[in-house]
Short mmCIF file of the C-alpha atoms (twelve columns), coordinates in Angstrom:
data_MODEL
# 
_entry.id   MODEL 
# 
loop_
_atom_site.group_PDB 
_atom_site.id 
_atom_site.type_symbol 
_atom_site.label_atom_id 
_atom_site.label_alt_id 
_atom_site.label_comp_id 
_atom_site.label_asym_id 
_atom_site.label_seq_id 
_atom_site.Cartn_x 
_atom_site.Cartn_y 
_atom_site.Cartn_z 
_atom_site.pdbx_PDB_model_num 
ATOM 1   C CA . UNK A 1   -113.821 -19.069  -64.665  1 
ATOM 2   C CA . UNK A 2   -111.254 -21.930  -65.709  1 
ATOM 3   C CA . UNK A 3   -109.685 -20.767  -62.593  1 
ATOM 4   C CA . UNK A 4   -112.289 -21.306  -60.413  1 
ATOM 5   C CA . UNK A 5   -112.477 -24.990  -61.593  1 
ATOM 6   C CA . UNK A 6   -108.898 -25.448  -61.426  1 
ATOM 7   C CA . UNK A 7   -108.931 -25.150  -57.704  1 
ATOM 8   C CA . UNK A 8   -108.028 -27.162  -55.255  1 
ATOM 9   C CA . UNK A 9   -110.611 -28.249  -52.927  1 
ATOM 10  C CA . UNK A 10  -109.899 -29.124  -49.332  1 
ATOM 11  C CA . UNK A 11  -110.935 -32.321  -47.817  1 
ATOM 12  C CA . UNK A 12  -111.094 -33.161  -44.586  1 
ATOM 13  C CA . UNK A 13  -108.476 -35.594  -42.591  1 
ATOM 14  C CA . UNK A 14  -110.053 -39.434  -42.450  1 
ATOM 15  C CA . UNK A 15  -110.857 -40.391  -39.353  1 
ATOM 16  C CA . UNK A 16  -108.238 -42.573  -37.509  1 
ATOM 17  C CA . UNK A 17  -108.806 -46.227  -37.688  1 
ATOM 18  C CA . UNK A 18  -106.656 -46.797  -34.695  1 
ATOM 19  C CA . UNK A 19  -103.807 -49.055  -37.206  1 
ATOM 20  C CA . UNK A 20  -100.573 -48.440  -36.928  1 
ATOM 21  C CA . UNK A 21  -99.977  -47.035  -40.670  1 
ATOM 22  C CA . UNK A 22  -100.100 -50.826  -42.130  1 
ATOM 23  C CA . UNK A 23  -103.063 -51.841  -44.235  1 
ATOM 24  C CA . UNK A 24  -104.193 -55.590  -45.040  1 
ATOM 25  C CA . UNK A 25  -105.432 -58.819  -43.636  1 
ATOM 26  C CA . UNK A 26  -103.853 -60.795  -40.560  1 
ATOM 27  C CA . UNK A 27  -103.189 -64.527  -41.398  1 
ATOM 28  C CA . UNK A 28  -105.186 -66.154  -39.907  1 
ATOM 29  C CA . UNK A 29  -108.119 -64.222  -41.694  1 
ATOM 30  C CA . UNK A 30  -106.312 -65.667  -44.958  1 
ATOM 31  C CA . UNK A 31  -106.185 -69.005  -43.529  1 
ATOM 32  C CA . UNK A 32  -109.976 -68.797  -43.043  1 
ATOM 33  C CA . UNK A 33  -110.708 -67.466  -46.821  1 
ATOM 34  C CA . UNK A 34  -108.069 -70.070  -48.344  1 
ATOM 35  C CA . UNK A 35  -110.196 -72.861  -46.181  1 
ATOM 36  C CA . UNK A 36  -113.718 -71.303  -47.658  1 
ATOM 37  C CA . UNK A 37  -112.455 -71.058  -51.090  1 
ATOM 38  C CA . UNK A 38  -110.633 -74.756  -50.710  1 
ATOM 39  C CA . UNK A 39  -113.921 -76.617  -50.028  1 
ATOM 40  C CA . UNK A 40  -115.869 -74.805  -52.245  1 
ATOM 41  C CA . UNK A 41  -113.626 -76.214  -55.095  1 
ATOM 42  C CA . UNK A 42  -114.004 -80.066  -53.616  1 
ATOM 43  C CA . UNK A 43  -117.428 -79.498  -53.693  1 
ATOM 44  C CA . UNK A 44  -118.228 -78.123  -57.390  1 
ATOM 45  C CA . UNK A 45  -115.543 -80.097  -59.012  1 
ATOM 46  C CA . UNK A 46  -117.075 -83.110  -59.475  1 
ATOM 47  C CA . UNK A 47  -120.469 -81.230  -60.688  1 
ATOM 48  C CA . UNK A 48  -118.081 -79.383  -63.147  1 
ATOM 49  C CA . UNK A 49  -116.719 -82.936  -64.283  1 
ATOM 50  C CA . UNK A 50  -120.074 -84.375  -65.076  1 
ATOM 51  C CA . UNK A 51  -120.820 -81.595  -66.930  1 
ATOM 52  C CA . UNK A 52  -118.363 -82.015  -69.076  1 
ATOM 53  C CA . UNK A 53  -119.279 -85.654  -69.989  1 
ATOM 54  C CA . UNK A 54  -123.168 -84.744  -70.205  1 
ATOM 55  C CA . UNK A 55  -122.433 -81.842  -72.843  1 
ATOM 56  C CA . UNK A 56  -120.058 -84.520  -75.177  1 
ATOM 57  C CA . UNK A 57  -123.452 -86.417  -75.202  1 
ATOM 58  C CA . UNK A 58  -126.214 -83.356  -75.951  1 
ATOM 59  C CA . UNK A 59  -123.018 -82.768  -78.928  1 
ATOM 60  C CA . UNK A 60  -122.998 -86.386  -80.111  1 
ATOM 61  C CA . UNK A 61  -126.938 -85.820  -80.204  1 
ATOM 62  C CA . UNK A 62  -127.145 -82.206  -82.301  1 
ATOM 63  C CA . UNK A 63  -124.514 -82.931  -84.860  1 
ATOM 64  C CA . UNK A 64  -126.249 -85.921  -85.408  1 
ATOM 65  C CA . UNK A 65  -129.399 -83.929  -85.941  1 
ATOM 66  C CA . UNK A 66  -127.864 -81.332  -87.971  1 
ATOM 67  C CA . UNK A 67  -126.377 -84.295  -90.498  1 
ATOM 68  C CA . UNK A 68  -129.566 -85.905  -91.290  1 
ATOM 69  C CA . UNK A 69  -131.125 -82.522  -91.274  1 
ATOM 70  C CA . UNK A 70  -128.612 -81.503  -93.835  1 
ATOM 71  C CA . UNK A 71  -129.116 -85.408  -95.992  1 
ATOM 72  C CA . UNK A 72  -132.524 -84.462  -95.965  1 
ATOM 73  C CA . UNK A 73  -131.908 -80.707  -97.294  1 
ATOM 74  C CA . UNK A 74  -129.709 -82.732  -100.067 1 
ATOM 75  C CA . UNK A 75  -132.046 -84.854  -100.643 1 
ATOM 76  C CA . UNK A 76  -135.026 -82.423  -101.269 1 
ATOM 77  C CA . UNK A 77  -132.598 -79.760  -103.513 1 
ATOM 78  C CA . UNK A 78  -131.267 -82.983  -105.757 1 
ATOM 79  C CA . UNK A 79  -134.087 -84.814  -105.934 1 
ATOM 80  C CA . UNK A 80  -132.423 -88.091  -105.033 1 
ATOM 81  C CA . UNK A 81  -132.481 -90.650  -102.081 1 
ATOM 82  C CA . UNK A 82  -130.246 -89.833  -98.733  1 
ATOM 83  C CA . UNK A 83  -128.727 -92.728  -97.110  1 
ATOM 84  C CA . UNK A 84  -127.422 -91.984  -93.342  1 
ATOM 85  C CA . UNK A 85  -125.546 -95.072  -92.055  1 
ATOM 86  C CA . UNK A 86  -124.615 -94.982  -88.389  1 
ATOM 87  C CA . UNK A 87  -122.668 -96.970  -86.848  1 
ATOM 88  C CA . UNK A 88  -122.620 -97.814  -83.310  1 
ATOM 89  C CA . UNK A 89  -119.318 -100.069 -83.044  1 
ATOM 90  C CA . UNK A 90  -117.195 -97.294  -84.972  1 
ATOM 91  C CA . UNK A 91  -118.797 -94.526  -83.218  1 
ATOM 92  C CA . UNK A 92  -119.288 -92.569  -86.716  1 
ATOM 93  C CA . UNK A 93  -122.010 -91.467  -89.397  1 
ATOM 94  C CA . UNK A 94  -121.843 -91.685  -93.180  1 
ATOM 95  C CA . UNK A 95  -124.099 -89.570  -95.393  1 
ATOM 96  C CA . UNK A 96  -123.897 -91.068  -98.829  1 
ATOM 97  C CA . UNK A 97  -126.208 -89.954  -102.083 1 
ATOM 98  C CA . UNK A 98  -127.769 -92.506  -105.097 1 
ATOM 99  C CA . UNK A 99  -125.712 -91.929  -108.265 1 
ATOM 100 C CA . UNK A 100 -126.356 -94.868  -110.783 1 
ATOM 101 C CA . UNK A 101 -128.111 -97.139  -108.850 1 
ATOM 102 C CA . UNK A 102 -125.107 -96.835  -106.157 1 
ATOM 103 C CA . UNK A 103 -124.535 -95.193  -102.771 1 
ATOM 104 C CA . UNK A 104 -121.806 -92.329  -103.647 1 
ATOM 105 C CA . UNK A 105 -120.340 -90.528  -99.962  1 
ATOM 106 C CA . UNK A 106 -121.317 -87.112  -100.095 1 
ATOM 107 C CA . UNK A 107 -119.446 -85.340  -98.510  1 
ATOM 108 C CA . UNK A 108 -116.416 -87.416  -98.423  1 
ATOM 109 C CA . UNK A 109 -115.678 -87.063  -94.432  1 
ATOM 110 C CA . UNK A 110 -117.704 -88.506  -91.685  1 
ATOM 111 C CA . UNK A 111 -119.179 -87.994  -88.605  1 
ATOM 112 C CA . UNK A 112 -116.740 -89.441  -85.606  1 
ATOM 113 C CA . UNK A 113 -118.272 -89.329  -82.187  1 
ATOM 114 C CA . UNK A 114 -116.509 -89.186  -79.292  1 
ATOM 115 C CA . UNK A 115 -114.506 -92.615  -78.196  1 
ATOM 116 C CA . UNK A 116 -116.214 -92.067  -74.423  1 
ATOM 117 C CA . UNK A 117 -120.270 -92.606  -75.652  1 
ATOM 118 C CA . UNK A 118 -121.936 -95.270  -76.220  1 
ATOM 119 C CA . UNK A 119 -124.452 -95.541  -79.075  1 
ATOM 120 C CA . UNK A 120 -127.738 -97.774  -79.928  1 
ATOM 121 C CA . UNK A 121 -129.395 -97.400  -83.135  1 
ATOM 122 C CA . UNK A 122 -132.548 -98.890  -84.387  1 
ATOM 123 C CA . UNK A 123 -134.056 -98.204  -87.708  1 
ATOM 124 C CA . UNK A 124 -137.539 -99.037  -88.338  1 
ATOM 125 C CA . UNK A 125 -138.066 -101.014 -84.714  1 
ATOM 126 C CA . UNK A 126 -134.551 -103.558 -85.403  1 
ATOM 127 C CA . UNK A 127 -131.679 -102.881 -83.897  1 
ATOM 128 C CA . UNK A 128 -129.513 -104.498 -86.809  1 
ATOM 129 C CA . UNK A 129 -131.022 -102.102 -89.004  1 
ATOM 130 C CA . UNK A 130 -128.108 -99.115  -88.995  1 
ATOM 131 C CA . UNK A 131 -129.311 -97.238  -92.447  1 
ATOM 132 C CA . UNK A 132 -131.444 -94.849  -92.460  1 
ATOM 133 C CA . UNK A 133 -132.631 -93.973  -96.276  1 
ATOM 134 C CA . UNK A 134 -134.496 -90.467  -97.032  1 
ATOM 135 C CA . UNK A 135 -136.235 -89.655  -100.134 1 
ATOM 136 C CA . UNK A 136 -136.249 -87.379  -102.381 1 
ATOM 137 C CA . UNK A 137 -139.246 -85.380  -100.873 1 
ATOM 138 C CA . UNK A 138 -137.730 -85.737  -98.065  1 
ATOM 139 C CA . UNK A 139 -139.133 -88.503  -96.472  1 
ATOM 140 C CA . UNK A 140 -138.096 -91.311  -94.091  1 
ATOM 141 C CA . UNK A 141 -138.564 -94.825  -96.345  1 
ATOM 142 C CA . UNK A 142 -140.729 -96.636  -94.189  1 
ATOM 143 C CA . UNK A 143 -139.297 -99.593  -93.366  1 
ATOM 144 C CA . UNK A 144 -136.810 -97.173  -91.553  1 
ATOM 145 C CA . UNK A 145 -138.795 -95.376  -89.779  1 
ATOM 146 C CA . UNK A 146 -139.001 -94.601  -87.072  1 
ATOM 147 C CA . UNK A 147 -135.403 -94.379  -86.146  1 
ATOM 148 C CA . UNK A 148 -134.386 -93.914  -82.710  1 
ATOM 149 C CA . UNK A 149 -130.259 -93.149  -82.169  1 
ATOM 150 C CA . UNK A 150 -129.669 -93.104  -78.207  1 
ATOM 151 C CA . UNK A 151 -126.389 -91.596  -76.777  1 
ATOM 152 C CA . UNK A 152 -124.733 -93.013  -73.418  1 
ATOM 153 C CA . UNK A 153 -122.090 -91.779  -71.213  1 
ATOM 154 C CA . UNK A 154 -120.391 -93.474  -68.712  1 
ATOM 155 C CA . UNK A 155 -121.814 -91.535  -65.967  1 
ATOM 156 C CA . UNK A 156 -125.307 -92.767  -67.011  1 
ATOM 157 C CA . UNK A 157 -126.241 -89.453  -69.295  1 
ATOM 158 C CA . UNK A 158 -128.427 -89.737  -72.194  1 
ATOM 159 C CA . UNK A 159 -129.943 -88.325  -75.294  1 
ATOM 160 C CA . UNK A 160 -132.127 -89.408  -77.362  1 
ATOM 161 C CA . UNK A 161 -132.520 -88.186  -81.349  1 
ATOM 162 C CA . UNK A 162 -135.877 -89.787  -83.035  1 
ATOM 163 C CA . UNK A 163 -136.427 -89.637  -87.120  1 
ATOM 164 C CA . UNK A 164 -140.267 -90.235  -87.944  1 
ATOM 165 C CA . UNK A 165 -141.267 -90.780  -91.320  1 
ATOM 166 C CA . UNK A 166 -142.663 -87.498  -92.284  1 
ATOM 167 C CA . UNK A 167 -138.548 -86.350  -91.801  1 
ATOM 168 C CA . UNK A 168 -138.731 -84.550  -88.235  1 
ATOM 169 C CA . UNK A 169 -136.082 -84.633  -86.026  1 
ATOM 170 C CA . UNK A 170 -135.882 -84.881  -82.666  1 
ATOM 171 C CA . UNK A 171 -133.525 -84.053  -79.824  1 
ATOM 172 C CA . UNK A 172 -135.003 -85.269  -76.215  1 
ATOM 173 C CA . UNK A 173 -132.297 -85.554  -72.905  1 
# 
């Protein structure tokens, strides 16, 4: 039996394709590809470009959520006020906690954005108003609320994140 499927098995001769022996593609029929695949890239680059730049601003937007998100967590779990300072000339965001009547950074880094975006902030309906406090049930103070942070690009792209007072966060494009 292990015989039998050791065999060889005959096949029969492929039919002649009427080629001399050489197998491939002529040039010009490379020439034609390399022209197909050549304005195929002009075409999607500059879609592949802007997508680039519209992703660094849907980032900007969601770490931005996930910090206050996490300043509110804090503030809830250590039952003390959350202050989120953003600030749109240095293209960063500060969470700091109250500790003896003072704002204490916690954590000690901050939040850089990207040097391409462009940022407006407005805390409670005034656009000099850059702080954004939260409270220890985890609450927007109301004269901060609502807060509306809007990411630009350069290429026109935006996202929006809006902080009402109840503490929900949202992400629009």
């Amino acid at each position: 039996m292990t015989r039998e499927l050791f065999q060889e098995t005959s096949h029969a001769p492929l039919p002649h394709t009427g080629h001399s022996g050489c197998a491939g593609f002529s040039m010009s029929e490379l020439m034609v590809v390399l022209g197909i695949a050549g304005i195929l890239v002009t075409v999607a680059l500059p879609s592949f470009l802007n997508m680039g730049r519209r992703d660094s601003v849907e980032t900007a937007a969601y770490d931005l959520q996930r910090t206050i998100s996490l300043a509110r967590q804090k503030a809830i779990a250590k039952r003390t006020q959350y202050r989120v300072t953003v600030d749109p000339a240095g293209l960063y965001c500060l969470v700091e906690k109250r500790e003896a009547g003072a704002w204490v950074p916690d954590p000690a880094d901050t939040l850089t954005f990207r040097p391409n975006l462009t940022m407006l902030v407005s805390a409670g309906g005034q656009m000099s108003n850059n702080d954004i406090v939260i409270e220890p049930q985890g609450t927007v103070l109301a004269q901060d609320a609502p807060a509306i942070i809007t990411f630009f690009n350069d290429c026109g792209d935006s996202t929006r994140v809006s902080l009402v007072r109840t503490g929900r966060i949202r992400v629009r494009s």
